[in-house]
SEPA-965690 format. One record per residue (C-alpha): residue in one letter; x, y, z. Coordinates in steps of 0.001 Angstrom, whole numbers, padded with zeros to 6 digits. Example, Ala and Ser with C-alpha at 12.3 -4.5 7.8 and 13.67 -1.06 7.14 Angstrom:
% SEPA-965690
+------+---------+---------+---------+
! tiza !       u !       v !       w !
+------+---------+---------+---------+
!    A !  012300 ! -004500 !  007800 !
!    S !  013670 ! -001060 !  007140 !
+------+---------+---------+---------+
//
This chain:
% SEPA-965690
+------+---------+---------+---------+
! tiza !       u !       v !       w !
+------+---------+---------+---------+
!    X !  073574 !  051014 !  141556 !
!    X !  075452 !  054450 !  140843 !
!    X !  078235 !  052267 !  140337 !
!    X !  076675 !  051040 !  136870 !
!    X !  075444 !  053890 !  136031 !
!    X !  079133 !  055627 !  136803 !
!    X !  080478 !  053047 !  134331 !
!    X !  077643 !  052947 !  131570 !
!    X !  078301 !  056580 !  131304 !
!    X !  081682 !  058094 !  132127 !
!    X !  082567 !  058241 !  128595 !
!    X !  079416 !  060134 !  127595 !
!    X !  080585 !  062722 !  130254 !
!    X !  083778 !  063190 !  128534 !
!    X !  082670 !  063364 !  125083 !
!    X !  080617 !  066117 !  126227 !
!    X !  083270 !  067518 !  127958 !
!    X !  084937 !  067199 !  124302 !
!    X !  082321 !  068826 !  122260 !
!    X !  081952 !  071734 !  124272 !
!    X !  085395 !  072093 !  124309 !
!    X !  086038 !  072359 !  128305 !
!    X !  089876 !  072148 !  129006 !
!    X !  090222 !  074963 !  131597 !
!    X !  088154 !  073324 !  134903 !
!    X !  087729 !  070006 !  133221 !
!    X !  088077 !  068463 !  136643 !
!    X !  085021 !  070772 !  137939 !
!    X !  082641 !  070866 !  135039 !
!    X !  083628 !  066458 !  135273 !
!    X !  082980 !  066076 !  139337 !
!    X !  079292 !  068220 !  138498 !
!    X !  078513 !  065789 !  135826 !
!    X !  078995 !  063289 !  137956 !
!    X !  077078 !  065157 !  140652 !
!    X !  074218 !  065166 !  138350 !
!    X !  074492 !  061797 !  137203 !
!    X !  073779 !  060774 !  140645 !
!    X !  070616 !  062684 !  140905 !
!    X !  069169 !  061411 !  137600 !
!    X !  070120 !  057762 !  138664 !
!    X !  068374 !  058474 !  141904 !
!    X !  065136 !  059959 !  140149 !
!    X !  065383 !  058078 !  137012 !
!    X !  062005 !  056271 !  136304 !
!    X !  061944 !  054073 !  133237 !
!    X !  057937 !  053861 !  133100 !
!    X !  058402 !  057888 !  132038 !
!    X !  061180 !  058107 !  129303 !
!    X !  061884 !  054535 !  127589 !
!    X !  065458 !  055677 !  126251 !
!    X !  067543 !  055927 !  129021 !
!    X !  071013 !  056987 !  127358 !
!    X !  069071 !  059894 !  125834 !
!    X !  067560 !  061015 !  128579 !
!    X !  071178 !  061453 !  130498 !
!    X !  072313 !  062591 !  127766 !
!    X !  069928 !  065505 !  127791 !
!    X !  070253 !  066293 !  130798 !
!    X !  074196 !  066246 !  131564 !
!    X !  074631 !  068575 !  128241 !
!    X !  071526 !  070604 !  129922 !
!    X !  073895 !  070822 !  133333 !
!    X !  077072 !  071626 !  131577 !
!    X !  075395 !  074353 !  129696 !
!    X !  073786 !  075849 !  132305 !
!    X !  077310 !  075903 !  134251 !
!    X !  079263 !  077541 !  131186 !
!    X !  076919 !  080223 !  131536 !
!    X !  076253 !  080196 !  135119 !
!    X !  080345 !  081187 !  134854 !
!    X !  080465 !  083078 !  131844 !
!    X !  077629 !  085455 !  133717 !
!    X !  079709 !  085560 !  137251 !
!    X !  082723 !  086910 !  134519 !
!    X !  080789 !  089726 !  132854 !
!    X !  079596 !  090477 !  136172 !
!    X !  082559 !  090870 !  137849 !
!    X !  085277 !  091481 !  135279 !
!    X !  084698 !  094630 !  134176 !
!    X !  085628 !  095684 !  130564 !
!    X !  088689 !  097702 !  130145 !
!    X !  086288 !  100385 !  128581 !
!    X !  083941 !  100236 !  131479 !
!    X !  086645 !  101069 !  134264 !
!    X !  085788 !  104067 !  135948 !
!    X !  089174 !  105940 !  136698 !
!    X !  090507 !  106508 !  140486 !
!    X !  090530 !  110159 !  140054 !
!    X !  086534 !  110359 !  140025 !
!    X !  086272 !  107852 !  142775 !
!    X !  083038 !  108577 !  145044 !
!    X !  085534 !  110877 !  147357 !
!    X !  085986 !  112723 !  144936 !
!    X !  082798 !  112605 !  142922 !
!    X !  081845 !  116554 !  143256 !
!    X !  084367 !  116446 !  140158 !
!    X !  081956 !  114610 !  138343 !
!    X !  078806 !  116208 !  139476 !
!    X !  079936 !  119713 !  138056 !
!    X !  080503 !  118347 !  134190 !
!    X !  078314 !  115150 !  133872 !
!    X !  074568 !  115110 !  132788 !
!    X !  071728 !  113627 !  134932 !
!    X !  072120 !  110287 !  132475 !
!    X !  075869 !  110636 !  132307 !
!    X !  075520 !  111205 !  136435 !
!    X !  073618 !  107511 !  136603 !
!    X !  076244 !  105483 !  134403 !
!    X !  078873 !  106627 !  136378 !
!    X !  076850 !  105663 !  139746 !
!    X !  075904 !  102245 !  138536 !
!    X !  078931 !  101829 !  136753 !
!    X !  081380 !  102075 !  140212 !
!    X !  078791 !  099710 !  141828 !
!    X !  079805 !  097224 !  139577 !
!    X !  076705 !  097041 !  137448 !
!    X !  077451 !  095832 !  133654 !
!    X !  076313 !  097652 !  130700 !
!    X !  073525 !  095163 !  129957 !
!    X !  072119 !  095863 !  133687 !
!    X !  072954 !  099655 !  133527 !
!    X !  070394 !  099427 !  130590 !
!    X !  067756 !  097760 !  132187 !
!    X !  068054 !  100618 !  135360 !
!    X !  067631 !  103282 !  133276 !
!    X !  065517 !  102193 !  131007 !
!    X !  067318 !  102601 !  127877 !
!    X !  069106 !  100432 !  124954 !
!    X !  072551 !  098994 !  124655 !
!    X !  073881 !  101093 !  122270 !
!    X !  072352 !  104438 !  123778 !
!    X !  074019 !  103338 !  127283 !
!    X !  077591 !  102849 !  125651 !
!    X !  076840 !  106261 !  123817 !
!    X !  076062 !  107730 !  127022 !
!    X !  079585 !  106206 !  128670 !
!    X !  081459 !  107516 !  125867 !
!    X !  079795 !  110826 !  125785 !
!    X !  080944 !  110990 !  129881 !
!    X !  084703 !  109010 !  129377 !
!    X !  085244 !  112166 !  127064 !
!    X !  084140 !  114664 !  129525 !
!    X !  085834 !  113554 !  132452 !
!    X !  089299 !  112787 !  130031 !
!    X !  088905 !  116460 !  129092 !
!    X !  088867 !  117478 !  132787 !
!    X !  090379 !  115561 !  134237 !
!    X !  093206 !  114993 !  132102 !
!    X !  092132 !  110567 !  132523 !
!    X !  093825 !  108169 !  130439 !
!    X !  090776 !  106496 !  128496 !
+------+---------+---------+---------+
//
């Protein structure tokens, strides 16, 4: 049965694949189509939804989404901006540096900040805004470049 289904709609996976413009991974963001082409065969039941090619339609753009942002999340996690990069010379070893010219607030970026937190989650810790949080990592980056002599 999959079979049919594979063949009925391998072109609809790569015309999404198309319109959402996935070159990089094609081969993974095609093999989890497929995946989940094989669970909505499997749980497909045509008393419920009457238009079939919609409904898989639906829901492989649904599971490609999902996926580009599943990833695009794991990157902004991980990946830290250039501007977030907290500089070797005020590692935690070293952090008494820090402690002496850094305010409480400017104290807690810097801790959540070299635990890998992103400025969107940094904001939700302490309870402030976006734009206060990347005032509050300039206001320390220009601190600890003034004594520390840091290249950012």
């Amino acid at each position: 049965m999959f079979d049919e289904w594979h063949t009925k709609y391998d072109r609809m996976i790569h015309h999404l694949l198309h319109k959402y413009r996935i070159s990089y991974d094609r081969d993974d963001y095609y093999q989890l189509a497929l995946i989940r082409l094989w669970q909505i065969s499997q749980s497909y039941d045509s008393s419920q939804t009457k238009n079939e090619a919609h409904y898989v339609y639906i829901q492989l753009k649904f599971c490609l989404i999902d996926e580009i942002r599943r990833r695009m999340k794991y990157q902004a996690r991980f990946l830290l901006m250039e501007q977030d990069v907290v500089p070797e010379q005020c590692a935690p070893d070293s952090y008494s540096l820090c402690q002496e010219t850094l305010s409480p607030d400017e104290k807690e970026w810097y801790r959540l900040t070299d635990a890998g937190y992103s400025s969107t989650e940094i904001a939700g810790r302490m309870q402030r805004t976006s734009s206060q949080v990347k005032y509050i990592r300039k206001k320390a980056q220009h601190k600890l470049r003034q004594n520390n002599d840091l290249p950012f």
